[in-house]
C-alpha positions in Angstrom: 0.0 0.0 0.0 1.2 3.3 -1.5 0.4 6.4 0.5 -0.7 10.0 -1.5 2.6 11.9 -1.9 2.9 14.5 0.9 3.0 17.1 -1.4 -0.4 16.7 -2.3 -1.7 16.1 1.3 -3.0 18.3 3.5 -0.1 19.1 6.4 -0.8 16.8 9.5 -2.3 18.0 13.2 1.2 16.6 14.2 3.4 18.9 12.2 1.7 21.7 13.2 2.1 20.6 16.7 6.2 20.3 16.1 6.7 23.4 14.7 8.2 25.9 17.3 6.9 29.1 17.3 9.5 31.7 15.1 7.8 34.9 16.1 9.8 37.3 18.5 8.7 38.0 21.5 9.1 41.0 25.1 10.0 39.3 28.1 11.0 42.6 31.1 10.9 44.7 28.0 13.3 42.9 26.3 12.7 41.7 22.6 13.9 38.1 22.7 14.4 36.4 19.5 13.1 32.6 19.2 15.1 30.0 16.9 13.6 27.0 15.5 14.3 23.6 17.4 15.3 20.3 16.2 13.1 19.2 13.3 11.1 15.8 15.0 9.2 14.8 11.6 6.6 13.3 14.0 4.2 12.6 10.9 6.5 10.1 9.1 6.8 8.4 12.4 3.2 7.8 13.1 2.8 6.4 9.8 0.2 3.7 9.5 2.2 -0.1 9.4 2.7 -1.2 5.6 2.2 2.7 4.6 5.8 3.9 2.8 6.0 7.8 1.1 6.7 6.8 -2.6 10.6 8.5 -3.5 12.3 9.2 -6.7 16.0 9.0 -6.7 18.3 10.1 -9.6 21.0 7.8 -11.1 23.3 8.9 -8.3 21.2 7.9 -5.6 19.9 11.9 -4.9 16.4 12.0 -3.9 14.1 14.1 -5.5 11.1 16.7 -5.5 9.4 17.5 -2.3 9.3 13.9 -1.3 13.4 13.4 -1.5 13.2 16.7 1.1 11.3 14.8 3.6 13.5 11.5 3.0 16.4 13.4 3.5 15.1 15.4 6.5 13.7 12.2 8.2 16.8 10.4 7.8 18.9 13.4 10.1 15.9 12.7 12.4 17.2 9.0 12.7 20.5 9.8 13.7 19.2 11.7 16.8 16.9 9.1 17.9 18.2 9.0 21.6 19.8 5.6 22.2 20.1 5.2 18.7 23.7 5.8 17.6 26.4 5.7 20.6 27.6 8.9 20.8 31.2 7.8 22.3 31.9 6.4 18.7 35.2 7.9 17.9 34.5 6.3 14.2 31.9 5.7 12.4 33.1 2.4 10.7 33.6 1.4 14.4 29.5 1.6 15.5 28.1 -1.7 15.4 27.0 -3.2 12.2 22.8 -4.1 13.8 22.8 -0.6 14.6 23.4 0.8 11.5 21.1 -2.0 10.0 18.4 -0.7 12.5 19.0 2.7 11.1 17.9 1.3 7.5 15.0 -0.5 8.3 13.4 2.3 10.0 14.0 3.7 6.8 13.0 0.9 4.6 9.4 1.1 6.3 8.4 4.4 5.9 9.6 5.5 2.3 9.7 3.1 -1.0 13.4 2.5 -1.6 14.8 0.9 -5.0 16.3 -2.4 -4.7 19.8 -3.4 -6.4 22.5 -1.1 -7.0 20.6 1.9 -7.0 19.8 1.1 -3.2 23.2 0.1 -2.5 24.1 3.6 -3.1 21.1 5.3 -1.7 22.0 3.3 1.8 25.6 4.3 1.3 24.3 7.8 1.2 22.1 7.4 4.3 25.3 6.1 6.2 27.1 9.5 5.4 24.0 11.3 6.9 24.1 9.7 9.8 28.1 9.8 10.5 27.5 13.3 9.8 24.6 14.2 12.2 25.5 11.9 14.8 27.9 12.1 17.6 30.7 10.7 16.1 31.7 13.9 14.1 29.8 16.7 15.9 33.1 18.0 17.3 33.8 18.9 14.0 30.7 21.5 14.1 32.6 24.4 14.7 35.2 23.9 12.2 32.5 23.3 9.7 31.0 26.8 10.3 34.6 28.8 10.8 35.3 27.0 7.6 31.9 28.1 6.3 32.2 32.0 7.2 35.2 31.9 4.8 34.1 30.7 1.7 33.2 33.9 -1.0 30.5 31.5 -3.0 28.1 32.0 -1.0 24.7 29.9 -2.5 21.1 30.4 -2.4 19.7 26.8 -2.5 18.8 26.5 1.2 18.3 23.4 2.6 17.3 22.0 -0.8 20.0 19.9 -2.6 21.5 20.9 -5.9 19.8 17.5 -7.6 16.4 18.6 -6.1 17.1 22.3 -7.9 18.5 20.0 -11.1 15.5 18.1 -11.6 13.0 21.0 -11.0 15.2 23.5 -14.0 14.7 20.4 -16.2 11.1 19.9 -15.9 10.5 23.6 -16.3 13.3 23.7 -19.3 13.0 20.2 -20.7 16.3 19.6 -21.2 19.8 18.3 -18.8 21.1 20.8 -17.0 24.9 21.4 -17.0 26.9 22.3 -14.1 27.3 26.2 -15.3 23.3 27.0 -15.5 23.0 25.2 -11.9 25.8 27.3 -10.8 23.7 30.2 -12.0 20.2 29.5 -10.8 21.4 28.2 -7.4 24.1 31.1 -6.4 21.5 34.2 -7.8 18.1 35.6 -5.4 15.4 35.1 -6.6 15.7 38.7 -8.7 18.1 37.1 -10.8 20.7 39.1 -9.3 24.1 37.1 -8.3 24.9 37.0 -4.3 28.1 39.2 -4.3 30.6 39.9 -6.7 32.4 37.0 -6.2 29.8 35.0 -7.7 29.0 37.5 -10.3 32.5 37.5 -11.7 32.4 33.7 -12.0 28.9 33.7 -14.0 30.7 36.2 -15.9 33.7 34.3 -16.7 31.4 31.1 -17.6 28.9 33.2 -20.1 32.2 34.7 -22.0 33.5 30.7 -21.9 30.5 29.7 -23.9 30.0 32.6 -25.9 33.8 32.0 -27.4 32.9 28.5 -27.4 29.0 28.3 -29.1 30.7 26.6 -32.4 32.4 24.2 -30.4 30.6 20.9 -29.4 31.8 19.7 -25.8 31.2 16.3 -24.7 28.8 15.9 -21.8 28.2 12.7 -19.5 25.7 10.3 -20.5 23.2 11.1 -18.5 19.5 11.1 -19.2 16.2 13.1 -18.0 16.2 12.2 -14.3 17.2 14.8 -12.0 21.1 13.9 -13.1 23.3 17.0 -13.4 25.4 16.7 -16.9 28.9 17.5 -16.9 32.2 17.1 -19.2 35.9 17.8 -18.0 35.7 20.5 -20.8 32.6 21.7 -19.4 32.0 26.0 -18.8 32.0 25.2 -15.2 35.3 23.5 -15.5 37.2 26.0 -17.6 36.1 28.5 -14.7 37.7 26.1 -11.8 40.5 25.2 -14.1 41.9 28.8 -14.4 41.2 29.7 -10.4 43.0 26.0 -10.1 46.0 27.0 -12.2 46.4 30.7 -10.4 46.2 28.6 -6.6 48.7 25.8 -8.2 51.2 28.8 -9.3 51.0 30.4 -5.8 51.5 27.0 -4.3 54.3 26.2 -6.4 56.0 29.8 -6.0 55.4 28.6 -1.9 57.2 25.6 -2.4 60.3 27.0 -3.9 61.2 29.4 -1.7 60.1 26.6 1.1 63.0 24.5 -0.7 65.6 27.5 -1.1 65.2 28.0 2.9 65.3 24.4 3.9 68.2 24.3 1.4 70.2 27.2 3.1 69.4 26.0 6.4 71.2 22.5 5.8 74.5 24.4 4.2 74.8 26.4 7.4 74.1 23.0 9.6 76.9 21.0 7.5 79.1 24.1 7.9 78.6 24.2 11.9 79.7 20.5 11.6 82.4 21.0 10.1 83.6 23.4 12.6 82.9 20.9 15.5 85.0 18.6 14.0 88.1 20.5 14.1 90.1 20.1 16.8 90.8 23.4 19.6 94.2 24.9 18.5 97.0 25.0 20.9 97.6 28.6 21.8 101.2 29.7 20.8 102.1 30.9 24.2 100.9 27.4 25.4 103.0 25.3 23.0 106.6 27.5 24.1 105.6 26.9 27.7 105.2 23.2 27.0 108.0 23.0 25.2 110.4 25.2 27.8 109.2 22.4 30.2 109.7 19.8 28.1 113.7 21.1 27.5 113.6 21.6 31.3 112.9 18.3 32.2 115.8 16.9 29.2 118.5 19.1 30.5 117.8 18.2 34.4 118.0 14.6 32.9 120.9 15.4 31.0 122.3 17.0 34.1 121.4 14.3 36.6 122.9 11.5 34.4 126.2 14.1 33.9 126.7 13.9 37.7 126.2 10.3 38.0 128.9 9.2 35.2 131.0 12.1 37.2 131.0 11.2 40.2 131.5 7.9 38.9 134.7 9.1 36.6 135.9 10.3 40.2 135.7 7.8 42.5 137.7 4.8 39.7 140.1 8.2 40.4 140.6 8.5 43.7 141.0 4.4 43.4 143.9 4.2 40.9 145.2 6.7 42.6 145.5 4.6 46.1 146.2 1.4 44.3 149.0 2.9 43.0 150.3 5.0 46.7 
């Protein structure tokens, strides 16, 4: 059994009920700003056994239209089930294996999942949701939005995924969508205006790419009408990233050379400190005469000691001829 897709149904008592009020309100005459809470999806939860939200994926395992929203919401809402997923896991691939297979069932039973490859992938995908949104990388939270406050592309997509916006510029074109018109649609307001001047120096870049280039034919992916975002390595979109690539590789490389010239001059002054430590202390001059006055010293009192001895010995075979012949 097949339930109406939620687009077309009338919103649930029980969403209303879960969402939190966004409306600012005076406590002591302060204006005290409300934020939403976590998002509880209590609808898909109560859904009747045997009832499953019918979901279109892509060829990339990307859910689609408003029903790939909900699939995609509802499977964060999994991953902070309490007692659910351990959150002393240092490592995802470390969580046990009938947890993250409790994980997919839940899944399995509320939302009509392809079997075979394409569900392979679509589970693979759900995994990465889950490491993401559980405790095993949280800590990484405020990296993630340090990182986030630097980046100069800044997009307009929301929480909708670039398939979802894909799939709904090609049923409203009828044709695949490259990377270079989703670029376009997803990083402008909804004037048609681009978000800063980063990203309207980029669109620029790409609309003088395929104006020099509208003889040229360029060899997209095989992809078909689906949601599926084409793309070639020749593409507008990768001309673009392939010069900001090429300026970012010469200012890496320039980096690494003057890295090697230091490390380089840094080893010639270590081999030449070496080599001084291997010589061994000179002798001062004054040093080597007073070592060598001692060293005469010590030869002549030798030289004079031995002198007496053979004397004195030279004088007494004297003294005894002499009586020998008295």
């Amino acid at each position: 059994m097949q339930a109406t897709p939620p687009s077309q149904q009338d919103t649930p008592r029980s969403f209303k009920d879960d969402e939190p009020l966004n409306n600012d309100e005076t406590l002591d005459n302060t204006r005290v700003c409300k934020v939403c809470g976590g998002t509880r999806m209590t609808e898909v939860w109560n859904l009747k056994e045997g009832t499953r939200i019918p979901t279109q994926f892509n060829e990339n395992g990307q859910p689609l239209d408003t029903e790939g929203g909900i699939f995609t919401q509802f499977t964060g809402c999994v991953a902070r089930v309490p007692n659910q997923i351990p959150l002393d896991a240092v490592d995802w691939c470390r969580v046990p294996k009938a947890i993250k297979e409790d994980c997919w069932t839940i899944m399995t039973k509320r939302f009509t999942i392809p079997e075979g490859p394409l569900g392979d992938i679509v589970k693979h995908g759900s995994s990465k949701i889950w490491e993401k949104n559980g405790g095993t990388t949280n800590h990484r939270s405020q990296a993630g939005k340090q990182s986030r406050s630097l980046q100069t592309s800044v997009h307009a997509a929301g929480t909708k995924s670039f398939a979802r916006h894909a799939h709904e510029l090609e049923k409203e074109k009828q044709v695949i969508i490259d990377r270079a018109e989703l670029y376009k649609a997803v990083h402008s307001r909804s004037d048609g205006s681009p978000m800063n001047p980063d990203v309207a120096d980029k669109i620029k870049r790409m609309e003088e790419i395929q104006m020099n280039e509208l003889t040229i034919s360029q060899p997209l992916s095989q992809s078909t009408m689906g949601g599926s975002i084409s793309w070639s390595p020749s593409d507008r979109y990768a001309q673009d990233k392939m010069k900001a690539m090429e300026s970012k590789i010469s200012s890496l490389q320039h980096t690494i050379q003057m890295t090697a010239k230091a490390w380089e001059q840094r080893e010639d002054q270590n081999v030449a400190n070496l080599n001084l430590d291997q010589v061994p202390p000179s002798i001062p001059r004054s040093s080597r005469a007073s070592r060598k006055t001692f060293d005469d010293n010590v030869d002549g009192e030798g030289e004079g000691v031995s002198g007496s001895v053979d004397g004195a010995e030279s004088a007494g075979a004297g003294k005894s001829a002499e009586a020998a012949k008295d």
